[in-house]
N, C-alpha and C positions, 0 to 999 in steps of 0.2 A: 248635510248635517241637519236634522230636526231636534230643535231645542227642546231639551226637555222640560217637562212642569217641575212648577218651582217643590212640588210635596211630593211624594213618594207615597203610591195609592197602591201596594198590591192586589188589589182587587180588581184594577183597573186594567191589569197585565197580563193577570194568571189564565181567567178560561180563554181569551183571544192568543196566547200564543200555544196553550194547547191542544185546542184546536187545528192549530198552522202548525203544527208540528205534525200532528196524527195524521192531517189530513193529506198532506206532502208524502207519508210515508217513512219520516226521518225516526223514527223509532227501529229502524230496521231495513238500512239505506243496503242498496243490492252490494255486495262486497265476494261473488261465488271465490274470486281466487285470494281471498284474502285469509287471513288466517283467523279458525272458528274463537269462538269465546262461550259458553254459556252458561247460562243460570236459569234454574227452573223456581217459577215464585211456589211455596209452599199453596195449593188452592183453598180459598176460603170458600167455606160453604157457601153454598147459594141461597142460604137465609138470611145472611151475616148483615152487617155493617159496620163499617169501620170502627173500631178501637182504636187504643193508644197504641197497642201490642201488635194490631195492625201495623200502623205509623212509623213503629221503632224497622218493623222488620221487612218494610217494602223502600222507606229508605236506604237501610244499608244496601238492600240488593238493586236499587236504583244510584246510589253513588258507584257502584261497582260498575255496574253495566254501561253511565254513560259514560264514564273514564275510559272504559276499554273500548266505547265505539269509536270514540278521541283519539283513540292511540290508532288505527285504523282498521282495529280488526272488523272479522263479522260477528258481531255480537247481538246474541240470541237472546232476548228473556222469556221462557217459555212464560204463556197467563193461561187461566182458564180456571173453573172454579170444581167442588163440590159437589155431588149432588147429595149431599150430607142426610142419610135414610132415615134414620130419627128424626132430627131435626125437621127435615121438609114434611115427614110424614102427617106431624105434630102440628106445621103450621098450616098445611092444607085440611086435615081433618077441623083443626077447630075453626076453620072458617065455614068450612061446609054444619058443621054444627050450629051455629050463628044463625042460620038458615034454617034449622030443623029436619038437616040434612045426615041420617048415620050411615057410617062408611060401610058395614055391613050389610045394611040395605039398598046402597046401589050395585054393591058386587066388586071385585077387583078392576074389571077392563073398566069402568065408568069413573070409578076413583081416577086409575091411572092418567085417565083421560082430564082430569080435574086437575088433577097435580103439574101435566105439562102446559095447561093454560094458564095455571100459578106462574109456571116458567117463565111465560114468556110474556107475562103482562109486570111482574116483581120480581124475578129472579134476576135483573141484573141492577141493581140499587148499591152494591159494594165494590162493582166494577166502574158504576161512575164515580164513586167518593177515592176512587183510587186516582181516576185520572186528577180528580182536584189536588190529590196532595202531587202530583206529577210525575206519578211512575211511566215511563218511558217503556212499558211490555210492547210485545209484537203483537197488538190487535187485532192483524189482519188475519191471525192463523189462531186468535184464543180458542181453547179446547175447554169442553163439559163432560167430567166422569160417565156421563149416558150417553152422548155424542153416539152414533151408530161405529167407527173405526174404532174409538177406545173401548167398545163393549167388543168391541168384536176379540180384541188382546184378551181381555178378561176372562172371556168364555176358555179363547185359547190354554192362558196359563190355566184354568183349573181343570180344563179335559189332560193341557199334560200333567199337571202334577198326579192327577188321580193315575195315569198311565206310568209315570214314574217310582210311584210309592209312594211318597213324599205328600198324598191327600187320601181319608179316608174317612168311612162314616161310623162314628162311634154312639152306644150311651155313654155318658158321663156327666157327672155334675156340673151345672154352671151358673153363673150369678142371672140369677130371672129377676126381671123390670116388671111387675104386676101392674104396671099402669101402659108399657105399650106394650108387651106381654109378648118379651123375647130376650134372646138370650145377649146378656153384653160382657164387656171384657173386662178383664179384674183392671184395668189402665180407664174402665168408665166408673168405674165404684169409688164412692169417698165413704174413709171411714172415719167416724165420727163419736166422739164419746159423750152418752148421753144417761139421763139418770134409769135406772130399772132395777129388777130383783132378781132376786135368787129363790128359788122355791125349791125346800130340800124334804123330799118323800118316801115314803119306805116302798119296797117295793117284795111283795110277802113268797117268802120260798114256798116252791110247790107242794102239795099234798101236806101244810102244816107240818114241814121239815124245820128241825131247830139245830142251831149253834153254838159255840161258845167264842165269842166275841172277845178279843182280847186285847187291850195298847201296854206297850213297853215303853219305860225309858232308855235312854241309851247306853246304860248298863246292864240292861234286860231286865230290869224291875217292874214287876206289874205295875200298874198305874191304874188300869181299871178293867175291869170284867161284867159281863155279864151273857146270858143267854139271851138267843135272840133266833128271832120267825123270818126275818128281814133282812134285803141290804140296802142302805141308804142311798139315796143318789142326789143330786142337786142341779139342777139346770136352770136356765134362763129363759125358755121357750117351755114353756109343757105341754102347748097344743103337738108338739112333735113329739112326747111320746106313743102317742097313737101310732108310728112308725118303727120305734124300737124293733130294733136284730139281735139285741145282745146287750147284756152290763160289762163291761170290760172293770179290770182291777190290774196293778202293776204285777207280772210275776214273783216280783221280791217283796210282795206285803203279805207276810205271816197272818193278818186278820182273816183273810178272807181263804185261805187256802183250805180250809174244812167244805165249803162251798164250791169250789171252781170246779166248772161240769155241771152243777146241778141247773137247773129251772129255775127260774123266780117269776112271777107274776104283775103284768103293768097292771096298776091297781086303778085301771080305769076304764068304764065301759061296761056293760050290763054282764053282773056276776057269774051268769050260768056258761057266758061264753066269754072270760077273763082269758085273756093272752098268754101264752109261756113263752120264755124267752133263757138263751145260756145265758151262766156265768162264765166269763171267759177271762185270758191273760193277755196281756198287748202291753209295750214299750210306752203307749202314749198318756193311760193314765199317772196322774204322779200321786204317789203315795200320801203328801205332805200339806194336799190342795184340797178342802176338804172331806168328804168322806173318803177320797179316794179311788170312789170306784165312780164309772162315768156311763152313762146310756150313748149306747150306740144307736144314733138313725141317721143311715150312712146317703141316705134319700136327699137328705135336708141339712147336712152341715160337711162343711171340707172334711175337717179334721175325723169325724166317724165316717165319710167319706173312705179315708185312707185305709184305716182300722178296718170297715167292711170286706174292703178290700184283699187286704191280709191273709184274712181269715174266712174266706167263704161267707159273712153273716150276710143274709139275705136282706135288700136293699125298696123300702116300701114307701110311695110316692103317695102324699096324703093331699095333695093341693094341684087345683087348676091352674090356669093360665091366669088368674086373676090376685090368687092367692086366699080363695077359699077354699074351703076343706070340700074334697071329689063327694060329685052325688052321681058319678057312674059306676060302672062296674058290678059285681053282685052283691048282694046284700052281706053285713058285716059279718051278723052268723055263719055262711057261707065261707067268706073271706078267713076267718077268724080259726073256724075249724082247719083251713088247710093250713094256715101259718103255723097252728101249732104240729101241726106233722112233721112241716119241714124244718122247724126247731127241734125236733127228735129225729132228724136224720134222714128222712122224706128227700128226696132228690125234688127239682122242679129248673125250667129255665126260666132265665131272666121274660120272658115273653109270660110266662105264667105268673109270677112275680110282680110284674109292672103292673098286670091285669088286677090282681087282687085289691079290693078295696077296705082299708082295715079304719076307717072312719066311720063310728058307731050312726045307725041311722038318726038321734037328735045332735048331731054335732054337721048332720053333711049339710053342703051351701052354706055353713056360715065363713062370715071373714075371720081372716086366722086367729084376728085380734079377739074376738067374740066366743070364738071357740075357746081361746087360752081362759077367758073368764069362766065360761062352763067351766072346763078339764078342774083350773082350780079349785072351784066351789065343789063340784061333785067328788072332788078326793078328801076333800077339810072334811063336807058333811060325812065321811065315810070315818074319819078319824087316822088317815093316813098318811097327812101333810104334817110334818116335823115341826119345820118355823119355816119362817120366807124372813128373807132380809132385803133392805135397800142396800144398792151395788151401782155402780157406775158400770159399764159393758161400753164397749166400741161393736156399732151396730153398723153396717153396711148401706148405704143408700145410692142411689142410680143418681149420675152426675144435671142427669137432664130432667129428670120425671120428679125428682127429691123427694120419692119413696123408699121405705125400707125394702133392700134385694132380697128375696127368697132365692136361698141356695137350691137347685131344681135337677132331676136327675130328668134329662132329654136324650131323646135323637139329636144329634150335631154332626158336621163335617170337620175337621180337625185338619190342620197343614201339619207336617211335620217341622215345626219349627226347629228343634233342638240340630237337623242334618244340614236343614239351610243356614242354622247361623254359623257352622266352624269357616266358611272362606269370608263370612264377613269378621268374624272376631280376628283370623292372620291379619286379613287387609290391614288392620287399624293395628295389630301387634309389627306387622313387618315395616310400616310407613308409607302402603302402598296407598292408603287414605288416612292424609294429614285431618287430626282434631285440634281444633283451636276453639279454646283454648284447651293445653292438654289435661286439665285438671280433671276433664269429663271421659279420657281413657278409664278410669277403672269403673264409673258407672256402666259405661259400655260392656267393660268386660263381666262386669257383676251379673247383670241383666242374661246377656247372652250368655254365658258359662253356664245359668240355672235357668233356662228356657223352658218352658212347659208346651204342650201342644198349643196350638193357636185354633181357635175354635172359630171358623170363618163363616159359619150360616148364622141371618137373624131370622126373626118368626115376622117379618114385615110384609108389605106389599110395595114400596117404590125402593128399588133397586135393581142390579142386576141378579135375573132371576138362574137359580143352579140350574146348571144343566144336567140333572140326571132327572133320569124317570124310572118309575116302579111298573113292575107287570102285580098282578093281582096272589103271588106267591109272596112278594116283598123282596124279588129279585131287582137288583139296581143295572142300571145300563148310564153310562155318563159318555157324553158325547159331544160335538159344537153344535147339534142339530137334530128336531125330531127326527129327520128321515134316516139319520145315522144309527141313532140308538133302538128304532124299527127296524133294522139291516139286522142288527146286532140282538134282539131279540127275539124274530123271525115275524114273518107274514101273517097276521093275523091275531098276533099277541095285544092285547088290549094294555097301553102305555099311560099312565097319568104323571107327568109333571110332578117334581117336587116342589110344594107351596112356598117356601122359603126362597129368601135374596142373601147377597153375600152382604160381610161385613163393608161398610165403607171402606176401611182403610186398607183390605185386600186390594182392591182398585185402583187406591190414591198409591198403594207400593209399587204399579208400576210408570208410573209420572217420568220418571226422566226417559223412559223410551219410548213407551206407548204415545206419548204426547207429539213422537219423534215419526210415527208412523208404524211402528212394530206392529204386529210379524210382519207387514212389508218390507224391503231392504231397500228404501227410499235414501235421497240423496242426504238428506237431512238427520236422518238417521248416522249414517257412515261419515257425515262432517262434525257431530255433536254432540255424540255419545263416546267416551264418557265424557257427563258435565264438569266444569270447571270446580264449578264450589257449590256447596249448601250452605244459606242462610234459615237458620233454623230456631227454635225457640228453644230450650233445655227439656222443656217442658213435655215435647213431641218427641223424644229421643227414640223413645217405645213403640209410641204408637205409628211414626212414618218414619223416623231414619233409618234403622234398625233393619225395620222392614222392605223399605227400599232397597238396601244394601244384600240383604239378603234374594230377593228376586233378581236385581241386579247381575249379580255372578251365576245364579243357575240358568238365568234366559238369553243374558247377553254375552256370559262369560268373564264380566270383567267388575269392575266397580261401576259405581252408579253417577261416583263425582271423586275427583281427584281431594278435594280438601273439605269437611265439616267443620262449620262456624256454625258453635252454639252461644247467641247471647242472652242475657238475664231476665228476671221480669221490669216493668217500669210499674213501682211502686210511689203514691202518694209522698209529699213533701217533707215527709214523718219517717217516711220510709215504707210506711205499713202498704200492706196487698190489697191493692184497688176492689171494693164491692161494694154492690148496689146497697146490700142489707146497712152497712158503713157510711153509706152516702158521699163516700171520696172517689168515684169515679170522675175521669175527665174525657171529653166527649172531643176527639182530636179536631173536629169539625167545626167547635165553637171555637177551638185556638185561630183554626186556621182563618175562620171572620173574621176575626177580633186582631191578630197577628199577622196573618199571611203567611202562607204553604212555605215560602222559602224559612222562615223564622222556624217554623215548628221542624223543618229538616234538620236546620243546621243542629238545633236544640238536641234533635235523638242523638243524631252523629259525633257532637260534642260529649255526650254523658255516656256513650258505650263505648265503655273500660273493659275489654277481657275479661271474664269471669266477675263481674257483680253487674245487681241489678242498678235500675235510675230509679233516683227519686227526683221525680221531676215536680218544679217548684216554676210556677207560671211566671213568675219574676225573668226565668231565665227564657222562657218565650221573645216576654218583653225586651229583654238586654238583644237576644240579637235582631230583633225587629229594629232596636237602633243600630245596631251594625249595618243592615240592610239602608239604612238610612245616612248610616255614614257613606258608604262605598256609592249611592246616588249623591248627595251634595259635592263628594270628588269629581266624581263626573261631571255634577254640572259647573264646577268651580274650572276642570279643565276646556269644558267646552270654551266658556269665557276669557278664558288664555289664546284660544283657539286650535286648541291640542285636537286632531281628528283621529282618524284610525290609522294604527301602523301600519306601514310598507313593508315590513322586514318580520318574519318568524324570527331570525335571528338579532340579535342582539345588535344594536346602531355601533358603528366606531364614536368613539368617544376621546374629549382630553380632560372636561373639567372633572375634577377630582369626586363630587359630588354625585355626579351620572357615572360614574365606574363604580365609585359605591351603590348606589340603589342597584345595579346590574348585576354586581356582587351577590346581593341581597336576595335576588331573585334565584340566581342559579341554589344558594344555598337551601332556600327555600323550599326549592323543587324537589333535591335531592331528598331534603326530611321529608315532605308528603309523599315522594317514591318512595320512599324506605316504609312510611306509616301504612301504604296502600301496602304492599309485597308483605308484611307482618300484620296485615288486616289488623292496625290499630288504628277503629276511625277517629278515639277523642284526639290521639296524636295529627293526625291527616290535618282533624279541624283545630286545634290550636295553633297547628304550623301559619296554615292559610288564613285564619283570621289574628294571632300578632303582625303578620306580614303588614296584610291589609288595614288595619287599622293604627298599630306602633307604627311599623317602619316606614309603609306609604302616607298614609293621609296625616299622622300627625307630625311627624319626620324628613321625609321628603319635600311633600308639597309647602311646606316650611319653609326649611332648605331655602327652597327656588324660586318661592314667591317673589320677591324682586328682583329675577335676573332672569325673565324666559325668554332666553334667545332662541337659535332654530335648534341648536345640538339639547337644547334642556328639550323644548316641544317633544321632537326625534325620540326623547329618552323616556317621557314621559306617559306618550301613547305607547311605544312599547310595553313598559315595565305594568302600565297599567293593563293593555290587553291581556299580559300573562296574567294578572289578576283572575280577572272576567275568565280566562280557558281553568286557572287552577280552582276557583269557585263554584264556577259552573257543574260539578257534579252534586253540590250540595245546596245550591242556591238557584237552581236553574232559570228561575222566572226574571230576578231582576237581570241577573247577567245578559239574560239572553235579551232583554227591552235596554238596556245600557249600551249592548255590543251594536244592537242595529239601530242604534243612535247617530251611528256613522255610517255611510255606504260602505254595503261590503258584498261582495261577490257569492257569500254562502252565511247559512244559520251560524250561530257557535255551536248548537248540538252537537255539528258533523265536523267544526274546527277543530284543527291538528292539537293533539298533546305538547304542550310548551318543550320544546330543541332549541336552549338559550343559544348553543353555540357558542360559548364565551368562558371565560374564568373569571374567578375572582379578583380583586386587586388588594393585596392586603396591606398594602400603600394607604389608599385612598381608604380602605376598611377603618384602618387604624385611627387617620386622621380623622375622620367623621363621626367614630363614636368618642374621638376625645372632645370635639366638638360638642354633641349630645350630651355628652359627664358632665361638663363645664355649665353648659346653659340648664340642663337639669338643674342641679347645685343651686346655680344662681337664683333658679326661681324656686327655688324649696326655698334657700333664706328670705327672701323678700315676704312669702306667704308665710313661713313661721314666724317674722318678725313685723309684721303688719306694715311694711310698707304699702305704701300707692302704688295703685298699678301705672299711673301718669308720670310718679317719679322716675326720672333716669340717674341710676349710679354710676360710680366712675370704678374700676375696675384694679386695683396693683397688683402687678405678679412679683415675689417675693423671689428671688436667686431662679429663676427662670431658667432652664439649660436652652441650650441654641434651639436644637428643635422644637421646643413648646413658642420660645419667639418668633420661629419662623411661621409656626404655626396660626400664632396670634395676630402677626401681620399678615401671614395671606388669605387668614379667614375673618381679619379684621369686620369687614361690612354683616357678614353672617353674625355671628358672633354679637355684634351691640345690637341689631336689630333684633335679635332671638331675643335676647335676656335685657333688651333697653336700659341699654349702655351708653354713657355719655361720653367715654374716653376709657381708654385703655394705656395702663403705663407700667411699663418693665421696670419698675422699681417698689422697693418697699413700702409701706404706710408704714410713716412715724409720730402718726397719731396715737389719741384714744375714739373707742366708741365705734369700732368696727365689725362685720360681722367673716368670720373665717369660715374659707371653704376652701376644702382640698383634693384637687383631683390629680391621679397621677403620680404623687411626690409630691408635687407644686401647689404652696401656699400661697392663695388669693385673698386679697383684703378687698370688703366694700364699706369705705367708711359711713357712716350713717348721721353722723352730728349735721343737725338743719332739717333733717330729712323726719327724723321720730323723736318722738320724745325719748330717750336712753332711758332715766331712770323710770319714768312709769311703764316702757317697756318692761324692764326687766323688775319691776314688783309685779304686772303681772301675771310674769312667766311664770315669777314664784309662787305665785297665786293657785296658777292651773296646774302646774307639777304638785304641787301639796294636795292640790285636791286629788288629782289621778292617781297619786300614789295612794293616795285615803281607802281611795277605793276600791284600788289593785288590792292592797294588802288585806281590807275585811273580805273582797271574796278568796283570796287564797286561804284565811282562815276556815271559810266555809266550806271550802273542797277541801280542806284538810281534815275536818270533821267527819267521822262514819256515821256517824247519825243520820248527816244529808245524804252523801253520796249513796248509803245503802239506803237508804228508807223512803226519797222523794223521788218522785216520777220523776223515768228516764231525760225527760224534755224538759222540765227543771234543770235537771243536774248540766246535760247538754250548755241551755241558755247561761250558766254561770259561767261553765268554760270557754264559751263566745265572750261574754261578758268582761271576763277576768287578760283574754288574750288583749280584748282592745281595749282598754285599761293601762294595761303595760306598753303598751305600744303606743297609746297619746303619753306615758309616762316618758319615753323613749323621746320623744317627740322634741317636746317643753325640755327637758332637760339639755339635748341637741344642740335647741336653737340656745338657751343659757350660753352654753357651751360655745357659740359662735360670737356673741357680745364681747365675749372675755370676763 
């Protein structure tokens, strides 16, 4: 037995036994015939560093995993990260910039070559902050999204999907990133509302064609009339009229029905070569939303997007990759002439279309921003601009770059999302994949029931690059390999690569098999797939479960994980959502200095409740840092008794009544945190295991039996405590495991057995022991309400006592006065005055008090403090009962009053009580 130090130093503990655990291999002890378990960690990029949101969600899948290495299976935590394409792209470009180094000018292969030296010099900085907090992954087999075997899956799924149907390469609109200037996913776009205008401008019918312009009320009464050359339109953007296809109006608006068919003119850009464009009908303008009629450029917004769509209106691409206005293509004259052809009926294809460039020659190269300043000035000076109003808009910005997204009509590769998600929507409708909690089934279902195509090409350089190639027609060949897709185009056909890399999260979708060995039919594969469970954030539902789930059944055939666990965000002490700009972020790294790894576990495990998020409040850090500190002074308190390690997984025979209780205790115990683990409620798990260990063991027990450790208490008491140490241990790993091998023991706890009390309860000795507890509680609430000495000993009457509370009273006698320092105990009444009553049971107890307190300045100044707490109860329930405050003062105000108001009435409760016990 090695004494332990008299303080409790986490720091002292944590990297030497992580180490000795990793280094042993007990993260992943050989188990082939045991029965599989797994869990694959969501991968974090390889930019990253650890988070709170990290912390929340490598804990729970580390209390899971070492629970079930415990139980004895072979349990898997798949690790491995990222190679997150933006991200990484981002952090290696601006370093080589730093340097005066542009990524253009060294070419793709010398970049690439830059970015795997990033790798491998900084790319693992969030795989060691993981092992600090103590996740327990299989390190020896961590995997990397580029790894050469998981590219190689990669390649695989997208030669088959293209070979399946289910991948294909389309134009279509998509959200463009003008700062790393590629295409990202509406799940990367934040929209955001921000201040801007409205610019409403006529737009002049062709050949000085005129109207009669008319509004009705909804009686049909004129309202107003007049002729007119024009139709209005109003936008938010007007560098994109330069793109117009078409004005669209609702078919059901009588104004404009004189007009529809005709021509109208974008009133901008050199006069001799003005633009023609239809008036058309379409479902999507609404009548009632200003003018009513709306510009279509179907190039640059979803919604005329759709509309172009519909209707044939041809679709014109005004901006590069940067998101200024094109200075390619032919000159606007050119341009301009043929657009308007094919606005009177001109046939052309989409390839002739794309080509044209309808951005006047002083508007090309500029930024869109600069352009929109022109377009406006030169339509005012022309006298064609209506009004402009200031307008609030929800503008679109890229989550990474926090640039406004230019809506961009591209080349892309497209998955067929909507075919892959119906076996993942049954799985989650039949129960073939449990959601927990179930609240998050109908986002599931919402999501996948209106799936759109998935657009899986980015316009980057570090990723997996597509496998197809073009021959010199714009013929595509997609294959796992040049030499295949040369086969497949014939001898001598001259082949270039498509520039493009897949999206990240194509790649990360396939994580639960690829990681497994996929397409190989490896052993680990066929013991592991499918996985046990996902740990997952709410937050990723879209962009990895989803997706997961869906590759999942068309590759593997089956589900990806038998049960998804989505839990909340962990929000500031306020509640509010952690950001930098807010300055409440908390940096899980400085808790863990300051607190220690096991503190900050228990803390997540404890506050994730099913379905909401943590507001985590560093207080609660601290509280169980003392926990950690309780459950060491136990230890070292049992040392000094000379309690060592138990002999027995099972449970000691026993007779004193006190050790059949704590036994009891245990078994109960276990049962809740089985029950809490099997319903994945881990605040349940952790309140089970720490009232245990701190009520019922350390302040209960060792109580108890402080002045009676014979060998049967010892026997009982390294048991009951070991089961401690093995039910802790999933969430506390560090001290447990420095606690455990405090005694010799043949093996770590890591790999020690899941608690098999082998025992029952006694609800004998149950009953006795917490009547015992009631009693001594009691006793010392009166003595502390009523200001006695803690040196004073009272003497005890029990009033009309039934047999069993005396039997009780005499065989728990020595407990009993020593707990609640007692001078004597006697089965009869007090027929005094000046006592304090306490009643447990039925059975009234008297502790008389005369000699011991002053009675009456007691009790003036009980009345003293009940006057006042009521004082005070009562002005704040005035104040919560007032709308004034409740609606009109900040939330955390109002909060503090009903903290305020509770404890209040409960020191009112209090003082009144103890009154109450004086007589």
């Amino acid at each position: 037995m090695s004494e332990l130090p008299k303080t409790f130093d986490p720091s002292a503990i944590e990297q030497r036994w992580y180490e000795h655990w990793e280094s042993k291999g007990l993260f992943r002890p050989a188990r082939p015939d045991e029965e599989p378990w797994t869990i694959v960690m969501p991968p974090p990029n390889v930019t990253g560093s650890l988070h709170i949101g990290h912390a929340l969600d490598n804990t729970l899948q580390d209390v899971l995993t070492r629970r079930e290495r415990m139980r004895g299976k072979d349990a898997l935590w798949v690790v491995g990260t990222d190679h997150a394409g933006i991200a990484t792209q981002m952090v290696v470009e601006r370093n080589l910039e730093s340097q005066g180094v542009k990524r253009a000018e060294i070419g793709r292969e010398a970049f690439l070559e830059h970015v795997w030296e990033w790798k491998a010099q900084s790319g693992g900085s969030i795989t060691r902050q993981l092992r600090r907090l103590g996740a327990s992954c299989d390190w020896a087999n961590e995997r990397f999204t580029m790894d050469p075997g998981f590219s190689k899956a990669v390649i695989k799924v997208f030669v088959e999907l293209y070979n399946r149907k289910l991948l294909y390469r389309a134009k279509r609109l998509v959200n463009w990133d003008p700062k790393f200037q590629t295409a990202i996913s509406d799940l990367e776009v934040e929209n955001r509302e921000v201040q801007g205008h409205m610019w409403h401008f006529k737009y002049p019918l062709a050949d000085g064609e005129t109207y009669t312009y008319v509004e009705k009320d909804e009686d049909g009464n004129v309202t107003f009339q007049e002729t007119r050359d024009y139709i209005s339109i109003a936008t938010t953007r007007p560098e994109t009229m330069l793109g117009d296809g078409a004005v669209a109006v609702h078919p059901d608006d009588v104004r404009y029905r004189p007009i529809v068919g005709k021509l109208c003119e974008i009133p901008v850009g050199p006069k001799e070569h003005r633009r023609l464009i239809p008036i058309i009908t379409d479902d999507y303008p609404d009548p009632n939303f200003g003018s009513g009629a709306v510009k279509i450029t179907g190039a640059h917004d979803l919604n005329d997007y759709g509309v172009a769509q519909r209707n044939g209106i041809p679709m014109y691409r005004l901006m590069d990759g940067t998101a200024h206005m094109r200075s390619d293509g032919p000159s606007y004259e050119e341009s301009a002439k043929r657009a308007v052809e094919i606005a009177r009926g001109a046939t052309a294809s989409p390839e002739e279309v794309d080509a044209l460039n309808l951005v006047p020659e002083e508007y090309r190269g500029l930024d869109r921003y600069d352009a929109r300043k022109a377009v406006v000035a030169d339509i005012d000076a022309e006298g064609l601009m209506v009004t402009v109003e200031d307008k609030l808009i929800m503008q679109p910005f890229g989550d990474r770059s926090g640039l406004v997204i230019e809506p961009m009509l591209t080349d892309q590769w497209y998955v067929d999302a909507e075919t892959l998600a119906k076996p993942a929507i049954e799985a989650v409708r039949s129960g073939d994949i449990a959601v927990v909690p179930e609240t998050w089934k109908k986002t599931w279902f919402n999501w996948l029931e209106n799936i759109q195509p998935w657009c899986v090409s980015r316009q980057l350089w570090w990723g997996h690059r597509i496998p197809a190639w073009f021959d010199a027609s714009g013929n595509v060949f997609v294959a796992e390999t040049f030499e295949e897709a040369q086969q497949q185009a014939g001898e001598g056909v001259e082949l270039r690569q498509d520039e493009d890399v897949l999206d990240t999260w194509f790649s990360s979708a396939l994580w639960p098999f690829a990681t497994l060995g996929w397409p190989d039919a490896t052993d680990d594969l066929k013991r592991h797939y499918p996985n046990d469970v996902l740990i997952s954030g709410f937050d990723i539902i879209f962009f990895w479960d989803a997706r997961m789930a869906m590759q999942g059944f068309e590759f593997m055939g089956e589900r990806p994980w038998k049960t998804l666990y989505l839990h909340g965000l962990v929000r500031d002490a306020k509640g509010q959502k952690m950001s930098k700009s807010k300055g409440n972020t908390v940096d899980p790294l400085g808790l863990i200095d300051k607190y220690g790894a096991d503190a900050l576990r228990f803390t997540m495990a404890a506050m994730e409740s099913q379905g909401r998020d943590i507001k985590l409040d560093e207080k609660r850090v601290e509280g169980y840092r003392n926990f950690a500190t309780k459950l060491w002074n136990a230890a070292r308190f049992l040392q000094m008794k000379g309690v060592g390690a138990s002999q027995s997984i099972a449970a000691p025979e026993v007779e004193l009544p006190v050790n059949r209780w704590i036994i009891g205790e245990v078994v109960e115990t276990l049962a809740l945190l089985d029950k809490a683990f099997d319903e994945l409620r881990f605040d349940d798990m952790a309140n089970a295991i720490y009232h245990f260990t701190w009520g019922t063991f350390c302040d209960w027990y060792l109580e108890l039996v402080k002045g009676a450790f014979d060998e049967e208490t010892k026997r009982v008491a390294a048991w009951a405590f070991d089961q401690i140490l093995v039910m802790l241990h999933p969430f506390m790993p560090f001290v447990t495991e420095e606690l455990w091998n405090a005694n010799e023991r043949p093996y770590e706890l890591i790999v020690a057995k899941w608690p098999e009390p082998q025992a029952q309860g006694d609800p004998r000795a149950k009953a006795e022991i917490e009547w015992l507890i009631d009693v001594v509680s009691e006793v010392r609430s009166a003595r502390t309400e009523l200001n006695v000495p803690p040196s004073a000993k009272l003497h005890l009457f029990a009033t009309n006592a039934p047999d069993e509370i005396a039997d009780r009273l005499d065989r728990l006698h020595a407990m009993l006065t020593r707990l609640a320092r007692l001078e004597s105990i006697q089965l009869s009444p007090f027929d005094g005055a000046g006592a304090a009553q306490v009643v447990v049971g039925g059975t009234t107890y008297a502790l008389p008090l005369g000699g011991v307190i002053d009675l009456a300045a007691e009790r003036g100044r009980l009345l003293k403090a009940v006057g006042a707490a009521e004082k005070e109860r009562d002005n704040l329930a005035q104040r919560l009962n007032n709308p004034a405050f409740t609606e009109r003062a900040k939330p955390e105000a109002v909060d503090k009053a009903r903290s305020d108001y509770a404890e209040k009435s409960a020191e009112a409760e209090r003082y009144r009580a103890a009154l109450e016990r004086l007589g």
